[in-house]
N, C-alpha and C positions, 0 to 999 in steps of 0.2 A: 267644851274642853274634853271632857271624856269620850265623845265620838270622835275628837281628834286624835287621843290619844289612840285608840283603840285602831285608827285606818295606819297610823303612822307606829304600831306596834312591830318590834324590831327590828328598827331603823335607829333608833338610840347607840346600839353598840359602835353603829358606823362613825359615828361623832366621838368616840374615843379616843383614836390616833390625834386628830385634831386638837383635842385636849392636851394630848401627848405634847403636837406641834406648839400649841401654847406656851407649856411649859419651858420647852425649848429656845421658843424667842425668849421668855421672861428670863432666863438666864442671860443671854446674848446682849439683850439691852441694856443690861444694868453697868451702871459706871464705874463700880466698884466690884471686886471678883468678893461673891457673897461666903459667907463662912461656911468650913467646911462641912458640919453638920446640919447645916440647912435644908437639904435633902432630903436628909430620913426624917428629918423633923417633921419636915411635909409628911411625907409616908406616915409615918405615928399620926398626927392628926386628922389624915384620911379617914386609920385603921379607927379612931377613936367617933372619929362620924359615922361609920356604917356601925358600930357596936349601941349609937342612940337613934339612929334613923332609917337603919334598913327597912321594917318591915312597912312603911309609906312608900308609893313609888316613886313620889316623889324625891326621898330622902334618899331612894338608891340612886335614883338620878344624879342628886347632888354629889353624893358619897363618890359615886363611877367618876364622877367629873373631876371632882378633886384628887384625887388617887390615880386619875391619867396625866394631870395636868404636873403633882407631885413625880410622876414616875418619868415623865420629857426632861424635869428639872434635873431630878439625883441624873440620869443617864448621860446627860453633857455635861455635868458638873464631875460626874467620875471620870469621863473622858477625858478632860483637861486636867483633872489631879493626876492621872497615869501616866498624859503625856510628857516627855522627858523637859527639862528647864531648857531656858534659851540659850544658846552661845553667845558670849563675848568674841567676834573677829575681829583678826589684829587688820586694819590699815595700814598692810603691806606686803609681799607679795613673801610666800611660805613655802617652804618642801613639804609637799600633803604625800604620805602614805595612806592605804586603805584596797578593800577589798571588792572589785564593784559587785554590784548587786544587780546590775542595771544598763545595757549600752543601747542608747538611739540614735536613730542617722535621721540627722540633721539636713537639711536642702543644702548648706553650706559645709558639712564634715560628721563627726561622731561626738554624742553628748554620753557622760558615763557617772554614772551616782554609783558616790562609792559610803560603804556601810562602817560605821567604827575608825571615822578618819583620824589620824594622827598625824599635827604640826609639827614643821622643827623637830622631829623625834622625840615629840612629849607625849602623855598622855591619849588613849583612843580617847574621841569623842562619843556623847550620847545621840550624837544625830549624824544624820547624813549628809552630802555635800553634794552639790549636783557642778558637774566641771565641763562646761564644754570644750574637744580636742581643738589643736592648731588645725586647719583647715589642710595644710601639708603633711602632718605628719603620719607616714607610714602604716604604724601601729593599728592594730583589728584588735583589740582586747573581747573578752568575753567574759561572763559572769564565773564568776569564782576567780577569776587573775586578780592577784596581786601587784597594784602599780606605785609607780613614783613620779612624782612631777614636781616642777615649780607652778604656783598659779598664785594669779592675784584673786582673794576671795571678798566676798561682801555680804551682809547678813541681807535677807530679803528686803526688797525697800517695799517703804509705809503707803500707803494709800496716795494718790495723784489729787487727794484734792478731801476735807472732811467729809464723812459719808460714804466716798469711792469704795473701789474695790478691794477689798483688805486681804493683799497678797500675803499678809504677814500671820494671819489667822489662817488661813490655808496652812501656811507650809508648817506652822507651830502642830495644826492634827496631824500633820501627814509627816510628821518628823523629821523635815527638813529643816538643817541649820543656814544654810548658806546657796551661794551661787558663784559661779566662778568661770573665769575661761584662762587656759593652759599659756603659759609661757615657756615653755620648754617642750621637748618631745617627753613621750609616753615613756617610761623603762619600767616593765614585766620583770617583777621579782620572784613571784612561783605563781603558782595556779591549785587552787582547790578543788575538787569536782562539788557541783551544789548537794550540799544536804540535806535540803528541805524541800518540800514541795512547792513553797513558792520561787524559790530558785528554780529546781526543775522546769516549771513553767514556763520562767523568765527566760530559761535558757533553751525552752524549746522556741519561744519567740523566736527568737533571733536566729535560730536556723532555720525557721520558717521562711522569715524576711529574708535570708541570706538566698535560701535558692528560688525566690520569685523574684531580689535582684537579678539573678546570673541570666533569667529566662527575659522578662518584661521590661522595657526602658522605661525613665521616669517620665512622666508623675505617672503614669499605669501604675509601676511598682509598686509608686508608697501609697497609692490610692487601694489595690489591692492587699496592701500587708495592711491597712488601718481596718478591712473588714473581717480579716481571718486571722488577726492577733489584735486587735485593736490600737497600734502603734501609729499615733497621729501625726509624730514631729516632724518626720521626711517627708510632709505633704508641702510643694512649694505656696508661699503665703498666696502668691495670685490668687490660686485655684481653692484654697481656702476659704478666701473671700469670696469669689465666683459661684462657690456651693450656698454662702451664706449671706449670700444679698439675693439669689437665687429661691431659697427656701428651702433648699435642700441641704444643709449641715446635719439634719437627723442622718442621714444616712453616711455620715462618717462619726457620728455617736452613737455604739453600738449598742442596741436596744431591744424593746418589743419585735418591731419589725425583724431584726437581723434574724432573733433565738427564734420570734415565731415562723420565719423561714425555713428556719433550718431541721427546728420541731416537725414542720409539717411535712418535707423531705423525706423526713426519718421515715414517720410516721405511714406515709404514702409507700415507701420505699417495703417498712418490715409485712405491711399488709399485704400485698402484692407477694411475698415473696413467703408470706406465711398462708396466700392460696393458692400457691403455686401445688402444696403439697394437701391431699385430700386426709389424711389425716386428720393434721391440724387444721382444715376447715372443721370439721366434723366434731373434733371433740377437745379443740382446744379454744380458752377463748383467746381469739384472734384479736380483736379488739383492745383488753386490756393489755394484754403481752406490746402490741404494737406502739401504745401509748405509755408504757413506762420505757420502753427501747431509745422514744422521743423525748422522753424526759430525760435518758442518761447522756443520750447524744448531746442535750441544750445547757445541763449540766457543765458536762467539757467543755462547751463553747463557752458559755459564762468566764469558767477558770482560765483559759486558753486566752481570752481576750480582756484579761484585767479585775472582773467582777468589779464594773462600776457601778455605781447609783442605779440606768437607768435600766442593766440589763437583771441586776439582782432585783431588782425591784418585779420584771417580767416573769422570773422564772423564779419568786415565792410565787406569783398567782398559776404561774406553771402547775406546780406542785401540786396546788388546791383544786384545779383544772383535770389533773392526770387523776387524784384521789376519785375523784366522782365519777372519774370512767369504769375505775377498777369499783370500784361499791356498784356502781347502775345510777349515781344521782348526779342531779344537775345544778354542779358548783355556782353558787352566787357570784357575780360578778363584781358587787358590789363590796362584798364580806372581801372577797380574795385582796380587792385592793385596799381597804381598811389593813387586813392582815398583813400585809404586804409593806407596806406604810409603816404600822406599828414595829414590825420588826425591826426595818430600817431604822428606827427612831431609836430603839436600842443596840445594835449594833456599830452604827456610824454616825453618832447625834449632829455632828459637827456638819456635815453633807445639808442639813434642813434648810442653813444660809445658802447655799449654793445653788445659781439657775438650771443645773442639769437635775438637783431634786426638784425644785419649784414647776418645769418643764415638764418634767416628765410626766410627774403625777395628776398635774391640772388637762394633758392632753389626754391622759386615758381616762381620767374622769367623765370629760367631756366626749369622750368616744362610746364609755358604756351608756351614758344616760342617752344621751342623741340617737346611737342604733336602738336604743330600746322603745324611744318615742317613734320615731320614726320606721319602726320596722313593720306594718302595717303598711303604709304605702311603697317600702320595698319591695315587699312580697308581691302587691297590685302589679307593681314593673316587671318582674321577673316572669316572665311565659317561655310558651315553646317555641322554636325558633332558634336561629344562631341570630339574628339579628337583635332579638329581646335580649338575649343573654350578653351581649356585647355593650347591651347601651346599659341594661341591668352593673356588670364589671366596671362600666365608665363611673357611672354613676355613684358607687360606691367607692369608686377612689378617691373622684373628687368632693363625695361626702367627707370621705377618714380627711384627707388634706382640709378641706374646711372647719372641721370641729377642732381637730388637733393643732391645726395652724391660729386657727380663732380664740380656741384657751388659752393657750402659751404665748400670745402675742404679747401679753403686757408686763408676760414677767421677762421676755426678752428683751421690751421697751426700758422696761426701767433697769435693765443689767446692762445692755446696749447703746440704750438712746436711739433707736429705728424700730420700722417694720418692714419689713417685705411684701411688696407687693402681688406679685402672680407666682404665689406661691404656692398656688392652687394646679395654674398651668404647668409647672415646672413637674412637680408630684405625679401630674397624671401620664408623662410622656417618663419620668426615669421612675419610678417606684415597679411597673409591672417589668419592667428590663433588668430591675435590680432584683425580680423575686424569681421572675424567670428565666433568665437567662446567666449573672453574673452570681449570683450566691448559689446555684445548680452547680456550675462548673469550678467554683473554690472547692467546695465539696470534695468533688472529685477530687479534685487537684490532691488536697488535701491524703485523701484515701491513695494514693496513685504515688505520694511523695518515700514509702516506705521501697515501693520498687525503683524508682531514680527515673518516671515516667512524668512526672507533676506536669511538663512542657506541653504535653498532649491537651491539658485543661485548663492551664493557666494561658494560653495565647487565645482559645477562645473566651475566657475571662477578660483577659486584658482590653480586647476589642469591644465589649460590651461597656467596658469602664473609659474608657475611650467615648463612645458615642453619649453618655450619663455628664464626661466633662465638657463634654460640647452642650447640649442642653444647656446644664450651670450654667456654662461662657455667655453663650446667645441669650439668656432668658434674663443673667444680670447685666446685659448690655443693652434690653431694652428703655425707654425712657420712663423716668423717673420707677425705678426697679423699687430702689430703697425711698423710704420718705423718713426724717428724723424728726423726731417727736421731742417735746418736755422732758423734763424729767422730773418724777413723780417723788414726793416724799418716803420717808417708808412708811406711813400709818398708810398710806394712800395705795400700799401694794397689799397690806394686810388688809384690807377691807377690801377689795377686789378675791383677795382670798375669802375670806369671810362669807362675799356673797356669791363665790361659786360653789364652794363648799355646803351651802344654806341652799340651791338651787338644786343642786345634786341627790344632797343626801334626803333630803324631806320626799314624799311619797305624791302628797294632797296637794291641791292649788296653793297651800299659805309658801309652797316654796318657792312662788312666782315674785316672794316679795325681796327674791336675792336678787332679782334684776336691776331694781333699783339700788340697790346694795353696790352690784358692780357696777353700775353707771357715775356713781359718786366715789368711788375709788378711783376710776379712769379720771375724773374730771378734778382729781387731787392737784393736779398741776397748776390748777387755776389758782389755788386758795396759797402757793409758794412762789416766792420769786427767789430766783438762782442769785446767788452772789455777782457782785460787781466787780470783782478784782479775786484773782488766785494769785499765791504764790508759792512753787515748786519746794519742798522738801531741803531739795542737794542746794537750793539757792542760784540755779540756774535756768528760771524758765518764769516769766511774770506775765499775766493776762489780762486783760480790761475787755467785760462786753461793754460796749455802747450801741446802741441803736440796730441790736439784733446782731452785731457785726462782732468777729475776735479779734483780736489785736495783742501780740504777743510781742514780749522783749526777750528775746533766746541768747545766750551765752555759749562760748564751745561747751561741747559736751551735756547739752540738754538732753534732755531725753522726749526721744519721738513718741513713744507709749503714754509720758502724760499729758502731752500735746494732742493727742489722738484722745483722749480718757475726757479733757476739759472742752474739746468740741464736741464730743456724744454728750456730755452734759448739759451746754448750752445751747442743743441743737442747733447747729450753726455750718456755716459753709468753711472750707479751709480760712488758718491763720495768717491775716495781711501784719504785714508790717505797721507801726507805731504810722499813723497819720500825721502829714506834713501839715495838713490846712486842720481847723477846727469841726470836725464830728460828731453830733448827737449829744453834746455835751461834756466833751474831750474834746482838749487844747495841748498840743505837745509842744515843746520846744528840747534844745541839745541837753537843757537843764535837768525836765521831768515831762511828767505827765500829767495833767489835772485833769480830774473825772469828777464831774458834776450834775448829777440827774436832775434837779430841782433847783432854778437858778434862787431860791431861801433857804436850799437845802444845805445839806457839811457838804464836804468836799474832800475828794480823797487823792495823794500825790503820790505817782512813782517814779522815784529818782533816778533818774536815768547820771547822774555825774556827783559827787561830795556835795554836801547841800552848806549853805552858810546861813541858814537861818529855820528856824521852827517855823512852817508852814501847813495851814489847812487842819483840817481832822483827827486824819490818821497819815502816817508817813510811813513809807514802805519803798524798802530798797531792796536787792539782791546781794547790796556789799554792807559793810559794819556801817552803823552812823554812829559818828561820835558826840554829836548834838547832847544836850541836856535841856530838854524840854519837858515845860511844866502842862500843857496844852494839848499837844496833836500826840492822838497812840501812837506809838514808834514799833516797825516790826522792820526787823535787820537781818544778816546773817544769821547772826548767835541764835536769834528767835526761832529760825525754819532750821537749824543747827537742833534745837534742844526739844521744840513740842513739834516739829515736821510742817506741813502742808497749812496756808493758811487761806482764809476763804471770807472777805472784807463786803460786809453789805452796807448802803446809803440810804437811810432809811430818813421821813421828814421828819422825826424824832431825835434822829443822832445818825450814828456810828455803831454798826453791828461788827464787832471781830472775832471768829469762830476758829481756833487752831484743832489739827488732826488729832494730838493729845486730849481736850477738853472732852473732841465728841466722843472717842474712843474709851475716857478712861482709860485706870489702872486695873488692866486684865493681864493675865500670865503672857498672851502674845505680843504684848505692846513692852516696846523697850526702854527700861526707865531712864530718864531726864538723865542725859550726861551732865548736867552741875554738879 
């Protein structure tokens, strides 16, 4: 024990944020939103463990542990006590005043989130509204206008299914109240110039995007404005999907890659040009100068493109990266992304849930440890030659695309329901075109846009982003591109985390015992079986797997998203129609539907017409049932009306029924029970 300890001496701190991250789930899981001072309470009980057990190392171990774990909790628990309460929207179509804050082009018009909206001429609101324009109308608004419309509005909808994706926890951090699309044209009642810096920003966007519209047709345009403002909504959905059945959507998630780009540009650039003069060869350092140049450049880039998760998260270890040029040492890699991590963990707690944090950080995990094993036989490849050095650069590409694509694959899996296949191939033919050739000439463009010259860099931009979407196109057009997987529990994604995190961060052989670790997270899918029957929220959309197969009853006005949401769950091929003849234990008539796995097993009914009599297990309709039944569970409108999304499993024991309310709880972003 003590020689372990001693080879595995400080590697402990790297398991901190982790703790952090703990904490963080332990808030998120709980069914009930915990009291408010439960937080510091932790903290006090930390601070009162290291006051009886620091001087064991043991005891500081523990003490660290609990006082990271206590500091993830307070951090997202303050974060949702600051964020503002929810809106009650009225169900009906309103005069919204407000100020936007925010306008994106859309593949089909202009979407504009306005800040401090005001109904019917009541009251500003504490949150924002996001409206998208009539496709016809006129109106080019900009950040700081003042507009007026009619629109019909609706509060975020709940999850497509228990467990799903919880658009509604999203938009509650991000201080979004609502969602909306305009029934009226725009009318601009003054204009303010932006105040703040992140207006500024916003409002350089958008003249950005405006004059690489004027210059590049689409998708070039929106493909080039998502990497030099980070504005992803103008990307048409095809090409969307084509990047990301391709494997290639990192590189419309602006990231490592992007900032390390553009870092090394810099960097490449100040050097050169700080030896151009012998001077500052001679007595200035060249070096550091150059590397903090890179840092201010990747800076702006960050702000300029949103400062999301995965680029702030790049350019903390930036920071820690640049510090050790300027001192003469050489920054851990490992420390920078602990730091890095931790930060994030207080700064944006709520992000921890979301695949772009989960993503992010398990790929560059698995990028420092792998270069780090592996860098001994890189070195062997790397000789003299253009010919070594060419298979050396292959080689390393399609290393970073294996390690980075290989971590991240399961937290794609279980956010997605797929993986991607040759996403290995895809990477190595558009990643060096993306570093050298189309993020070189944004740059430019960029630096060129002050003289009214940008056209000079952005057409050979465009044509580089051009040949990048051809790639996508042809590489997610090969066969079977995508394969769609299970889907996983969540302990079964935390234990995948567990044991890369345990793989990573340990030093010694005992960390080989995360392999196993992740192999029985992956194989979580085995030990759940997916529900048997969904049923939609709005009351418009009812599912039955049978026999690997989906089978849906759609209504006007269903919605495609949780049709799309309920087939990645059930890994499953597009939605047929209710079957005419009898199927894998589904029997339909004009009546209902009867689903029965286990011919001694319950049986579960979906009414397809008024039913006249109490039938089967559980009974499930899309319309009210006015039945009184002592027998079969009943779930009707009113039901998916008051606790949302229900999810019916057939178990040989009974009848499992799980609605969106139970699994969610009473948390601030879950909207209480209309009764």
């Amino acid at each position: 024990m003590e020689q372990w300890a001693e080879a595995e001496r400080g590697r402990f701190v790297l398991w901190l944020p982790v703790f952090m991250l703990a904490g963080n789930t332990l808030y998120f899981s709980a069914l009930t939103e915990p009291p408010a001072w439960l937080g510091g309470a932790m903290l006090l009980v930390a601070a009162a463990l290291s006051a009886a057990a620091w001087r064991r190392p043991l005891g500081r171990a523990v003490t660290l542990a609990a006082a990271a774990t206590a500091l993830g909790f307070a951090a997202v628990q303050i974060a949702a006590a600051a964020a503002p309460p929810l809106l009650h929207m009225p169900r009906r179509v309103a005069t919204i005043t407000g100020q936007v804050r925010a306008v994106e082009t859309l593949p089909s018009g202009l979407r504009v989130t306005l800040t401090a909206p005001a109904l019917d001429g009541g009251p500003a609101l504490p949150r924002r509204l996001r409206i998208r324009l009539r496709p016809e109308d006129p109106a080019t608004p900009a950040t700081g206008d003042m507009l007026r419309l009619r629109a019909r509005i609706t509060t975020p909808p709940p999850p497509a299914y228990p467990g799903g994706w919880d658009l509604q926890r999203d938009a509650f951090f991000t201080g979004i109240g609502g969602y909306g699309y305009a029934l009226s044209r725009v009318e601009t009642l003054g204009h303010a110039p932006p105040d703040t810096i992140g207006a500024r920003l916003q409002a350089l966007r958008e003249a950005i995007g405006g004059r690489i519209a004027a210059v590049l047709p689409d998708p070039e345009a929106a493909l080039c404005a998502t990497l030099l403002t980070g504005a992803t909504a103008a990307i048409p959905e095809a090409d969307r999907a084509a990047f990301r059945d391709a494997g290639l959507a990192h590189l419309l998630a602006i990231a490592g890659l992007h900032i390390g780009i553009v870092m090394g540009l810099v960097f490449a650039a100040a050097r050169v040009l700080l030896a151009a003069s012998e001077r500052a060869t001679l007595y200035w350092p060249t070096k550091p100068i150059a590397a903090v140049a890179a840092l201010a450049a990747g800076g702006f880039y960050m702000l300029l493109t949103g400062a999301h998760v995965p680029i702030v998260r790049s350019f903390a270890m930036a920071c820690l990266l640049t510090l050790g040029v300027v001192v003469g040492r050489r920054a851990v890699s490992l420390r920078g992304l602990a730091l890095a991590m931790a930060v994030l963990l207080l700064i944006a707690p709520a992000q921890a849930v979301g695949v772009s944090f989960q993503m992010s950080f398990s790929a560059v995990l698995a990028l420092i440890v792998g270069y780090d094993a592996l860098r001994p036989a890189l070195a062997r490849l790397r000789g003299a030659g253009t010919g070594r050095r060419l298979l050396h650069h292959l080689a390393t590409l399609a290393l970073t695309s294996a390690l980075a694509g290989t971590a991240s694959a399961p937290f794609a899996a279980f956010h997605f329901g797929e993986v991607q296949i040759y996403n290995v191939l895809a990477n190595v033919a558009a990643v060096p075109i993306t570093a050298l050739w189309i993020m070189p000439a944004g740059l430019i463009a960029l630096a060129l846009m002050p003289l009214h010259l940008e056209a000079v860099a952005l057409l050979p931009m465009g044509w580089g982003v051009a040949v990048v979407l051809w790639i996508g196109r042809s590489v997610a057009a090969l066969p079977s591109a995508v394969v769609a997987v299970p889907h996983a529990p969540d302990w079964g994604l935390a234990v995948v985390a567990l044991g890369m995190a345990w793989l990573g961060l340990w030093r010694t052989r005992l960390r080989l015992v995360g392999v196993p670790v992740i192999l029985a997270g992956l194989a979580s899918p085995l030990f759940v079986r997916p529900p048997d029957m969904l049923l939609a929220a709005d009351g418009r959309l009812a599912a039955i797997h049978a026999g690997g197969t989906m089978f849906a009853q759609e209504r006007l006005g269903s919605s495609g998203f949780t049709l799309d949401a309920w087939r990645r769950m059930w890994a499953t091929g597009p939605p047929r129609a209710l079957p005419e003849a009898p199927y894998a234990g589904l029997a339909c008539s004009e009546a209902a539907c009867v689903l029965r796995r286990d011919p001694a097993g319950p049986q579960a009914v979906l009414l397809l017409s008024p039913p006249r009599r109490c039938v089967g297990d559980v009974l499930a309709s899309l319309e009210p049932v006015r039945l009184r039944c002592d027998d079969p569970v009943i779930i009707d409108r009113f039901d998916l009306w008051r606790d949302g999304a229900y999810a019916i499993w057939l178990d040989r024991g009974g009848v499992r029924v799980l609605s969106d309310r139970d699994y969610r709880g009473a948390r601030p972003w879950v909207p209480p029970s209309p009764d």
